[in-house]
C-alpha positions in Angstrom: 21.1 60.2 39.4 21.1 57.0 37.4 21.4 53.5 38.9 23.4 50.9 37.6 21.1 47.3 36.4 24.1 45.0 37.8 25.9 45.8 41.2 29.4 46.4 40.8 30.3 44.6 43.9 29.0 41.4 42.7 29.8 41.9 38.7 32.7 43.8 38.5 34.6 40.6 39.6 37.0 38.1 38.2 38.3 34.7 39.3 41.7 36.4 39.1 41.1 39.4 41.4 38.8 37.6 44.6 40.3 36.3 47.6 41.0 32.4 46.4 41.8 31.7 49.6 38.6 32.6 51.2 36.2 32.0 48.9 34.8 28.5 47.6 34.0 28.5 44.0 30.6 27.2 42.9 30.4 26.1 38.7 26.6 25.8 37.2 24.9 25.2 33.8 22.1 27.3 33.9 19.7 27.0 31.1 15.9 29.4 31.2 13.6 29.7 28.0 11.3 32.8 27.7 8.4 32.1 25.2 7.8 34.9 22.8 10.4 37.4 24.3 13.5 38.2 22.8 15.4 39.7 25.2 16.4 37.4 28.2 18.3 40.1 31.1 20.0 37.1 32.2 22.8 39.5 34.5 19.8 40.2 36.3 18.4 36.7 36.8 22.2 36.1 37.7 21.9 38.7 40.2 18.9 37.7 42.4 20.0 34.1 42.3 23.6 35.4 43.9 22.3 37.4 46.2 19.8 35.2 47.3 22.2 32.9 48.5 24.3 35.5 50.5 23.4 39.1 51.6 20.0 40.3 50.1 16.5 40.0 49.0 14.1 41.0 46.3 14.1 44.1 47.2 17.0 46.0 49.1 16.9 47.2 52.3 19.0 49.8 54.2 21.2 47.8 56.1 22.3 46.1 52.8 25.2 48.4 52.0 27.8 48.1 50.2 30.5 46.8 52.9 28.0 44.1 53.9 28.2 42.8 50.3 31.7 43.7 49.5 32.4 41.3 52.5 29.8 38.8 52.6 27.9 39.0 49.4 28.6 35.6 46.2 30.3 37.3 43.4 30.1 36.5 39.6 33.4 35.4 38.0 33.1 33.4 35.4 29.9 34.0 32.9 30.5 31.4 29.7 27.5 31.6 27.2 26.4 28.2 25.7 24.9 28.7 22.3 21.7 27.2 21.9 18.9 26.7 19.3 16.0 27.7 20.7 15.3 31.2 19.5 14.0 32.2 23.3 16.2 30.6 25.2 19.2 31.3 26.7 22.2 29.3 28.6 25.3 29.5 30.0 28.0 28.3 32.5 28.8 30.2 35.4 31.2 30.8 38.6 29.7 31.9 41.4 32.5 32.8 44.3 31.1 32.9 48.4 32.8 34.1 50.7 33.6 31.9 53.9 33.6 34.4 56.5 29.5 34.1 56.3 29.6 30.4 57.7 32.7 29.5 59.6 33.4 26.1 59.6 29.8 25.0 59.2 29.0 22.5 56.1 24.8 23.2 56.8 25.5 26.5 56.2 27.6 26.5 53.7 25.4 23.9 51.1 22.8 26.9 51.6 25.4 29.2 49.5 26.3 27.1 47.0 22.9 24.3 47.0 20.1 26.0 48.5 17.5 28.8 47.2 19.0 29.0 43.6 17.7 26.0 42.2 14.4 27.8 42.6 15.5 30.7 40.0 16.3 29.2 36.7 14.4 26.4 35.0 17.8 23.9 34.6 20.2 24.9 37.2 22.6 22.2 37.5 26.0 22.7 40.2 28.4 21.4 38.1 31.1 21.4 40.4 33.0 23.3 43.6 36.4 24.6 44.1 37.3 24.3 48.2 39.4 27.1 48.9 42.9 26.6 50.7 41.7 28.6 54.6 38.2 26.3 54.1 40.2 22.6 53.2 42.6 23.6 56.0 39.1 23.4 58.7 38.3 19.8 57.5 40.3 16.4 57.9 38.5 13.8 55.9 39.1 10.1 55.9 40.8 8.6 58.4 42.0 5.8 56.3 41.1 6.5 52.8 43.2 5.0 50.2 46.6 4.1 52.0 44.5 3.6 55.4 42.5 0.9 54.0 44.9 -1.1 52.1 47.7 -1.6 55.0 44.7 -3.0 57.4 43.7 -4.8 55.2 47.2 -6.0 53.6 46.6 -5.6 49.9 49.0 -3.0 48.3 47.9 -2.6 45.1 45.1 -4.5 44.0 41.0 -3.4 43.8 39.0 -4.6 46.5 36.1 -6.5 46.2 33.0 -6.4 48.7 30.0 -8.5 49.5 26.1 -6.4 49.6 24.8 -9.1 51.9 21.2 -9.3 50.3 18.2 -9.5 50.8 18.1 -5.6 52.2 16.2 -6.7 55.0 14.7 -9.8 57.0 17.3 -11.9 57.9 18.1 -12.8 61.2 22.0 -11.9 62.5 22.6 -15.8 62.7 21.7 -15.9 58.5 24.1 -12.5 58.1 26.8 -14.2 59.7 26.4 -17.5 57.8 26.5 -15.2 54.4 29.8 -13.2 55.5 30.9 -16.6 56.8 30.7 -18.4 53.1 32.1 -14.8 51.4 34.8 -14.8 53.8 35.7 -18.6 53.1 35.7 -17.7 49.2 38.0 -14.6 50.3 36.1 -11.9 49.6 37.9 -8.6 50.9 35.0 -6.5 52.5 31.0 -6.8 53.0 28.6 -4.2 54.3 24.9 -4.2 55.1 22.5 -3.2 52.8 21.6 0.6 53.0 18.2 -0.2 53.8 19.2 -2.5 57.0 18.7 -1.3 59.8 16.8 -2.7 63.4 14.2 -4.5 62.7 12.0 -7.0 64.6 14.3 -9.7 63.8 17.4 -8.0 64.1 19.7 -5.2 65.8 23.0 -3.9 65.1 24.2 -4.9 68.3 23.5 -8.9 67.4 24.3 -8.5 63.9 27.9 -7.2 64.7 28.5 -10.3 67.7 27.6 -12.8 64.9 29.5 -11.6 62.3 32.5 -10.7 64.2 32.1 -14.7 65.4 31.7 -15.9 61.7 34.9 -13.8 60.7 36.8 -15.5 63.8 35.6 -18.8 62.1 36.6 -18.3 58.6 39.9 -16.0 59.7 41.3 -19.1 61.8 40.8 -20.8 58.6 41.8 -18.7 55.8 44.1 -15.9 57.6 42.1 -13.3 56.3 39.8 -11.0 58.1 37.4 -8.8 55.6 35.9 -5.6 56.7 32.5 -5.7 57.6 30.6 -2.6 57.1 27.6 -2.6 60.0 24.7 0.0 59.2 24.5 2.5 61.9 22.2 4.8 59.9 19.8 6.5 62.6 18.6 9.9 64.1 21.4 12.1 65.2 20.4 11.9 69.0 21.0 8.0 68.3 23.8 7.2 65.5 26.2 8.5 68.2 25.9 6.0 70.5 25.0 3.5 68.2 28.9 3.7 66.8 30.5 3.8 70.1 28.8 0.5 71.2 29.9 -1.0 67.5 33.3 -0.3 67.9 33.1 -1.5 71.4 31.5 -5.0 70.1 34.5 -5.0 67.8 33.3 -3.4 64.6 36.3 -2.6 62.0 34.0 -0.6 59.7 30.8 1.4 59.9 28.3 2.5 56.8 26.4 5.3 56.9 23.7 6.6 54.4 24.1 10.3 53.0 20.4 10.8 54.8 21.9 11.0 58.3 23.4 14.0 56.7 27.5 15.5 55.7 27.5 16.9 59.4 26.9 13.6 61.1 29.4 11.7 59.2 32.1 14.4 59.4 31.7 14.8 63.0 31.9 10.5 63.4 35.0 10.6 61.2 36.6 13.1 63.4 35.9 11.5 66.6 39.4 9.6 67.5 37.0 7.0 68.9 35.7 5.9 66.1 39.0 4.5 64.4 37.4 2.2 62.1 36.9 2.9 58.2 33.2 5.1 57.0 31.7 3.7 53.8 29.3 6.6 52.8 26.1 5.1 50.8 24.7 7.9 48.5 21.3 6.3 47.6 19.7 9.6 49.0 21.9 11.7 46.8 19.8 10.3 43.7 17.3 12.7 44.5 19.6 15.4 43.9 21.2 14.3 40.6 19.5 16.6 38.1 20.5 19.8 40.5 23.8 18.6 41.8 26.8 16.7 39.7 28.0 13.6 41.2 31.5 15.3 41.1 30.3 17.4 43.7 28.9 15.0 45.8 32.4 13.3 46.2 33.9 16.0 47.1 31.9 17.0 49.9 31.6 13.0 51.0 35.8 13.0 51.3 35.7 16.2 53.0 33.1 15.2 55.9 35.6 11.8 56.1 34.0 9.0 54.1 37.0 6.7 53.5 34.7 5.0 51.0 31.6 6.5 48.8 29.4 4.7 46.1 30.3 6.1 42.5 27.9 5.5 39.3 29.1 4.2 36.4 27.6 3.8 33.0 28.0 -0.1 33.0 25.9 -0.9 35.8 22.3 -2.0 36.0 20.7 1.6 37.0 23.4 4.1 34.8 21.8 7.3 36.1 24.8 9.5 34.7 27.0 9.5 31.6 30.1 7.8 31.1 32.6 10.8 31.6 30.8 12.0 35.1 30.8 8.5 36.4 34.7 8.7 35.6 35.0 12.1 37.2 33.0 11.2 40.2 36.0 9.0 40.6 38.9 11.0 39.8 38.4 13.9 41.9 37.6 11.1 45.0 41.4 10.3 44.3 42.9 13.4 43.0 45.3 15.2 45.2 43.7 17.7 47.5 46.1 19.3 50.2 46.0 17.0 53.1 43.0 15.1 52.5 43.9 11.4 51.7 42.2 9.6 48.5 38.9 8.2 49.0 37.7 4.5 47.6 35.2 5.1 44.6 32.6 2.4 44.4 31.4 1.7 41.1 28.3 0.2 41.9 24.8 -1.4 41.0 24.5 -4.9 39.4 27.9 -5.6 39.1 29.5 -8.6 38.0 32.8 -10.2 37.5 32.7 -9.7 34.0 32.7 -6.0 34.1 36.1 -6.0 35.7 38.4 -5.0 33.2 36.3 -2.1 31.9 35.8 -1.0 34.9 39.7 -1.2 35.9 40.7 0.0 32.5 37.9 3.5 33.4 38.9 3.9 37.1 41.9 2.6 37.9 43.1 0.0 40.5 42.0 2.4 43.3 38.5 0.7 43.5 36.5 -1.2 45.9 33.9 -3.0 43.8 30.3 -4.0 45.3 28.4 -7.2 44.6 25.1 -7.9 45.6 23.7 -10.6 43.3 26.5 -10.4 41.2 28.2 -12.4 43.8 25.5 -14.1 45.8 24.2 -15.6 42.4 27.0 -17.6 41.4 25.5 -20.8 40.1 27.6 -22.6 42.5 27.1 -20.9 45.5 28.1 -18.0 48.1 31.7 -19.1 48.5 32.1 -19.4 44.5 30.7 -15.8 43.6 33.7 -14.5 46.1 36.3 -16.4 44.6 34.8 -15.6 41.1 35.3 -11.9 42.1 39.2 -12.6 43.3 39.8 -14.6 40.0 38.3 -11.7 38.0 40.4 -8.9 39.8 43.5 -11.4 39.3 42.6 -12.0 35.6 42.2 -8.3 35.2 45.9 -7.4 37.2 47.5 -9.9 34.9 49.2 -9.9 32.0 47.1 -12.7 30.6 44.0 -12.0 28.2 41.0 -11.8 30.4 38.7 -14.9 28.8 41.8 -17.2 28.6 42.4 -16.5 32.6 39.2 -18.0 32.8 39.7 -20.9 31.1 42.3 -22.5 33.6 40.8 -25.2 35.4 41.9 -23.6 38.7 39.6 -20.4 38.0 36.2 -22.5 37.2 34.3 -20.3 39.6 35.1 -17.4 37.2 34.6 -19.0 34.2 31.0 -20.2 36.0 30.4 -16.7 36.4 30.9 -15.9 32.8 28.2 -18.0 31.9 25.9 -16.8 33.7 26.4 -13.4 33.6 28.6 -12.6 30.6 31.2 -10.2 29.7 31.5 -7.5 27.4 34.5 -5.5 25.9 34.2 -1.9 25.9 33.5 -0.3 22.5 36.7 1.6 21.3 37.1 4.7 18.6 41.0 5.1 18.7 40.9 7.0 16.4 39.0 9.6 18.3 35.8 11.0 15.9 36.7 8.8 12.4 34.1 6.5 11.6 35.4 2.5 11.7 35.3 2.0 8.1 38.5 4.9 7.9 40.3 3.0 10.8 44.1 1.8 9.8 44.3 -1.8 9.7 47.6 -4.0 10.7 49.5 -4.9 7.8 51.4 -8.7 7.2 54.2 -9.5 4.8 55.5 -12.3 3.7 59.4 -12.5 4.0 
């Protein structure tokens, strides 16, 4: 009796013929190099990494029939060889399909399917990207605010937002926290959050830092009108970050920021709590760890499903570009892209940025933006109060009609142009004419009548 190499139950599959609505779709670049050998099975590689992450083993067992991997087992549906130069080397782009009946409702689970024991069988395995299907997205309820959420509390229909990284991470008393958001506020900056690295300290709990802050934003709100979000770390064990958001929303809190660390099953299960009906910023710095093996794509997806209403996003401009320019843009796109009932997440392009980066990085992502500013605002030549308004006067210059550098140049926008020479600005290379070198570009004609 012969035995087949591949088993039909997981080959003999298409992304036409599974169950789309029960099974989430998994993308990877796989790439493996086999020195000396010619002949690379890589069905079979394919097939101990699928299986490892569902049904079986190394080495089947009785019990591992095939109903228990017609029903539970990953299945390959999409195999896209990548031609390559290497003579023993081999890549390609595949689909993986997992069914949802083996984790229920359960994200820990379910990052074991698609992120867990596979990055160990392939020497570059990179998830690319995930497909949620319709009976898994209908189990989740992500942000509570999101997009539309966001800009009717805060009153600002169309506009990007800007926010304040009160700096230095940590060491500062609450009373100098509140005197930072105090001189932000004044110079109308629209949010600030705690550093992802503050957290309680000596000096320095979240319970203090929330009363002095909310007291500075009664101070410069009587004054200006305006009352920016403040996003307080609560960033803790799970046995703590519970409790810690309840008494912050008691003290008055409008926004919370958690770190990815504290994990997708914490924050989905604060953003689903009715009690907690103030905005989530999700800080990915953890996440960075994971950026070889995981897209940053992916990573959004999974933040705005567990109910982040706001999520860092790198970008190629900023002072630590970890990824290229088009999966900065993506991460982006699909936090904003329409996906059933979720609502849009706020992409954060972020890292040393300044106010002369603004129109690239409106002109890449959109108005849909909340942009954070760390020493990029605090810096400002002239002080705390100027960097904010230097960040309003960019956003304005940018929303305009007016060409960006002559904005600046109004006397009634000095704190931008201030900002300009310190920091700079910079126009975005451009190839309109897609692949043609500039020397073959068309050039505008004049005549003389």
């Amino acid at each position: 009796m012969y035995s087949r190499y591949y088993e039909p139950e997981i080959f003999v599959q298409t992304l036409d013929g599974i169950d789309r609505a029960n099974h989430i779709v998994a993308t990877y670049f796989m790439e493996d190099t086999l020195a000396g050998e010619d002949f690379i099975d890589y069905f079979s590689l394919i097939q101990s990494m699928i299986l490892e992450g569902s049904t079986g083993t190394w080495e089947k067992v009785a019990e591992d029939t095939e109903e228990v991997r017609a029903k539970l087992s990953g299945k390959l549906v999409g195999y896209y060889e990548v031609p390559t130069c290497g003579e023993f080397k081999k890549a390609a782009v595949i689909q993986c399909a997992f069914p949802i009946d083996a984790w229920i409702d359960n994200v820990p689970m379910m990052l074991l399917s698609i992120a867990g024991n596979c990055f160990a069988f392939s020497d570059h395995l990179r998830l690319l990207d995930i497909a949620i299907p319709e009976n898994l997205l209908a189990m989740f309820k992500g942000p509570k605010f999101g997009v539309p959420g966001i800009r009717e509390k805060l009153g600002i229909p169309d506009r990007p937002l800007s926010l304040h990284i009160i700096k230095p991470k940590m060491g500062m008393t609450p009373e100098q926290v509140a005197n930072q958001c105090y001189q932000t506020a004044m110079g109308g900056v629209d949010c600030m959050k705690d550093d992802e690295m503050t957290s309680d300290v000596y000096n320095s709990t979240y319970e203090e830092r929330q009363l002095r802050v909310g007291e500075a934003l009664d101070k410069a709100e009587a004054q200006t009108g305006k009352r920016p979000i403040y996003f307080l770390s609560i960033t803790d064990e799970p046995r703590r970050i519970f409790d810690k958001a309840a008494r912050a929303v008691e003290l008055g809190a409008n926004g919370l920021l958690v770190c990815y660390s504290a994990g997708l099953p914490v924050l989905r299960q604060l953003a689903e709590d009715p009690a907690i009906n103030v905005p989530i910023l999700l800080h990915g710095s953890h996440m960075i760890a994971a950026q070889p093996r995981i897209s940053w794509p992916v990573f959004g997806k999974l933040g705005r499903l567990c109910g982040a209403d706001l999520m860092l996003t790198p970008t190629l401009w900023s002072s630590i570009p970890m990824v290229s320019l088009e999966e900065g843009i993506r991460t982006a796109q699909v936090k904003l892209a329409p996906l059933g009932h979720i609502k849009p997440m706020w992409p954060m392009p972020c890292a040393g940025m300044y106010p002369g980066l603004m129109p690239i990085i409106v002109g890449e992502y959109g108005p849909d933006i909340c942009v954070p500013a760390g020493g990029g605002m605090l810096g400002h030549p002239d002080g705390y109060t100027a960097g904010a308004k230097a960040w309003q006067q960019a956003i304005a210059a940018t929303m305009s009609d007016e060409d960006f550098i002559d904005y600046a140049r109004k006397p009634e926008n000095r704190e931008l142009r201030r900002a300009l020479e310190k920091w700079g600005y910079i126009e975005r290379p451009k190839t309109p004419w897609l692949r043609v070198a500039p020397k073959f570009h068309p050039h505008k004609m004049k005549f003389d009548d």
